[in-house]
N, C-alpha and C positions, 0 to 999 in steps of 0.2 A: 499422602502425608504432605503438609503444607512446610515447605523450608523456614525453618527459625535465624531471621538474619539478625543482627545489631540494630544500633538506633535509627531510625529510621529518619532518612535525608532528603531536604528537597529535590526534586527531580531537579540536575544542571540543562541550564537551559541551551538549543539545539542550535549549533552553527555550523553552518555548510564547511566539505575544508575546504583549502586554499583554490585546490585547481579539482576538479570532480565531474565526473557524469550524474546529474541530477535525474533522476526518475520521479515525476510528479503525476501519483496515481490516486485512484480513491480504490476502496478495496469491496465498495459495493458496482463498481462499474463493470459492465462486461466488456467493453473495448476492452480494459486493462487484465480484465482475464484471458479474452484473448491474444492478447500480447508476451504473457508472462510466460511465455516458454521462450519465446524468441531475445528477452529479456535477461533472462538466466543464462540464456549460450552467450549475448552477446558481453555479458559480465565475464563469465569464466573464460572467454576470449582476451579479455584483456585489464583485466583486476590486478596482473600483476605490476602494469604501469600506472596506472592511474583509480583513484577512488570512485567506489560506485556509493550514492546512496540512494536513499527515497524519503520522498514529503509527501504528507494526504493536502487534497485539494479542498476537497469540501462537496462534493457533488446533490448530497441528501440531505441539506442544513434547513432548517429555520423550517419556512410553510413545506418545504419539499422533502422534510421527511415522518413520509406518511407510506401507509401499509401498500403492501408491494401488488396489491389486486388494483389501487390508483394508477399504476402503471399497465395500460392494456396489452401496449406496445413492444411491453418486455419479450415475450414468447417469440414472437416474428422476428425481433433484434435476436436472438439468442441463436436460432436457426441461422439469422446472413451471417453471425459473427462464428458460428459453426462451418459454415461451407467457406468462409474464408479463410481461416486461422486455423480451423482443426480442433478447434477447445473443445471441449465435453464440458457438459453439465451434469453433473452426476447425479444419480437417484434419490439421493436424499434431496439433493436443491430442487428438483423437478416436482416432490411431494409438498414442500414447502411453499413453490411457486403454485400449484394446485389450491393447499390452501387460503391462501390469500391473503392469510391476517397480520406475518412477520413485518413489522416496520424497519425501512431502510434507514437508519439514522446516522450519518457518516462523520458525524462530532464522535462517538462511540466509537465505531473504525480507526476513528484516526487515534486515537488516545489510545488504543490496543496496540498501532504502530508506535506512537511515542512510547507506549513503556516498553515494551521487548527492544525498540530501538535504541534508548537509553543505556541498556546495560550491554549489549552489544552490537554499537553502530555502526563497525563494519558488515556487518550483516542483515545491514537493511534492507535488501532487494529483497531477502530469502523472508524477512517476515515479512512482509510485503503478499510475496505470491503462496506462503503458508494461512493469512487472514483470508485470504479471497479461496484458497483450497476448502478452507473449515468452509466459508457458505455455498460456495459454486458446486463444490465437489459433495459435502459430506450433509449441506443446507442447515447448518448452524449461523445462529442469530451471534452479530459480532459486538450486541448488544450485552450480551451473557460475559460476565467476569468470566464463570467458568468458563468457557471457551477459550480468550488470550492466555490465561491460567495454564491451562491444559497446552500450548501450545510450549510457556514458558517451560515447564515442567520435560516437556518432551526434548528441548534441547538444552536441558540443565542450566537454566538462568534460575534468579531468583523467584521463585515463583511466588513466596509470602510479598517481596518487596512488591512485585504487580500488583497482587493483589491492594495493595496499601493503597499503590498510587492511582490505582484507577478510582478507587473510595474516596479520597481525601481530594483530587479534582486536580491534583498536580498534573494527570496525565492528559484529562481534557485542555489544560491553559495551555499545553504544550501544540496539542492539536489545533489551536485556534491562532497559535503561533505560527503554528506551519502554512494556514490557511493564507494568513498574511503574507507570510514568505511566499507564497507561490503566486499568489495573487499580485501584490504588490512589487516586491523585488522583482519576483522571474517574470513576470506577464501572463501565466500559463491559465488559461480561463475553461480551459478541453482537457481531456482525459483518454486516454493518457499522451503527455508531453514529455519530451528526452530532450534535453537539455546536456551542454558541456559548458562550466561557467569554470569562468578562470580571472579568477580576480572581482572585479567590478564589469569584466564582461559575460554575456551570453550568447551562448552561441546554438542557435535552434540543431536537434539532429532527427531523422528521420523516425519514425515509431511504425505504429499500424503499416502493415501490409508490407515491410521492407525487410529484404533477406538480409543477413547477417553478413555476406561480403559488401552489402551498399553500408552499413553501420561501421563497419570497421574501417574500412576506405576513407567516410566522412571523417572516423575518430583520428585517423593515420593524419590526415591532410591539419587539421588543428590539434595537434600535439607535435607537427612537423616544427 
C-alpha cells in the first residue's frame, strides 16, 4: 500500500548544519561498503554530540555510468575490500555481478539518498549504508523507484512522497546539488571521505582502514 500524503511540496533544498561529521559516499562504491560498518559504530559513538550526515559524490555519472560487466576489475577489488574490511557481498549482488548487464548510474543513487534524506536527515548515514545493503547485499538495482520505495516504506517515511520525488526530478537536482557540494565546497574527489566541517572550515578525518579509537581520538582533538 502506497502512503496517501497532502500536496505535494518541493523537495527543501539540502544544507550541511553548522558544525557536522560529513560522510561523502556514493552508494555504488565498494570502498564505501566496505567502510559502512565502521561508519555506523563510529556514529553511534558519538551522534550524541555532534551531527552526522552524508552527500553522494558522483562516482558513476555521465560516460561512467555503464553496465557493471565495463568494470572487469570489480570482482578482484571486491575480494582486497573483503580481506580488508570484512564486508560480504551477498548472493544476490554476486548473481548480478555474474550477469553483467545492471548499469551503475550513481545520479539514481544519489537522488534515492536525497529523497529518504529529506524527510529524515538525521538519519542520513543509515540510508546511506541501507542503499548500498539493497545492492551489495540483496543485488538490487538503485536505479529501480521500487527499491528506495521499499526502503522508505520499511522505516515508515513517506513512501508515496519518494515516490513523487524521484518522478518529478526533484530528487535528481538534489543529487547534482550534492555532487557540487562535495566536489566544490568539501574538495572530496575519492570515496569514501569523512569530513568534520565546522563553519567555513574542513577538516579531513581518517576513513578506509581506520579503527574507531583513531576516528574518535581525531573527533575528540577538533571538538576540543
Amino acid at each position: 500500500m502506497v502512503t496517501v500524503s497532502g500536496p505535494h511540496k518541493p523537495m527543501a533544498p539540502f544544507t550541511l548544519p553548522p558544525k557536522a561529521v560529513v560522510y561523502v559516499m556514493d552508494a555504488y562504491c565498494g570502498w564505501c561498503w566496505g567502510f559502512s560498518e565502521r561508519m555506523g559504530e563510529f556514529e553511534a559513538a558519538n551522534r550524541h554530540r555532534v551531527a552526522f550526515t552524508a552527500i553522494s559524490g558522483g562516482l558513476f555519472v555521465g560516460e561512467r555510468a555503464v553496465s557493471i560487466a565495463r568494470y572487469p576489475h570489480i570482482p578482484e577489488a571486491n575480494a582486497r575490500i573483503s580481506r580488508l574490511t570484512g564486508a560480504v557481498f551477498g548472493e544476490g549482488y554476486q548473481s548480478l555481478l555474474k550477469n553483467g548487464s545492471l548499469v551503475m548510474d550513481s545520479l539514481d543513487a544519489a537522488a534515492g539518498l536525497a529523497a529518504l534524506r529529506a524527510q529524515d536527515p538525521g538519519r542520513a548515514v543509515q540510508w546511506a549504508h541501507e542503499l548500498q545493503a539493497a545492492f551489495y547485499g540483496r543485488g538490487e538495482s538503485l536505479s529501480e523507484p521500487a527499491t528506495i520505495v521499499a526502503i522508505a516504506k520499511a522505516n515508515r517515511l513517506d513512501d508515496g512522497l519518494v515516490r513523487r520525488q524521484l518522478a518529478d526530478g526533484s530528487a535528481k537536482a538534489q543529487a547534482r546539488a550534492d555532487f557540487d557540494l562535495a566536489h566544490g565546497t568539501l574538495g572530496a574527489n575519492s570515496y569514501p571521505t569523512l569530513l568534520f566541517v565546522d563553519g567555513d572550515k574542513v577538516h579531513p578525518l581518517p576513513a578506509t582502514g581506520s579503527g574507531l579509537l583513531a576516528l574518535n581520538e581525531k573527533l575528540d582533538a577538533l571538538l576540543a
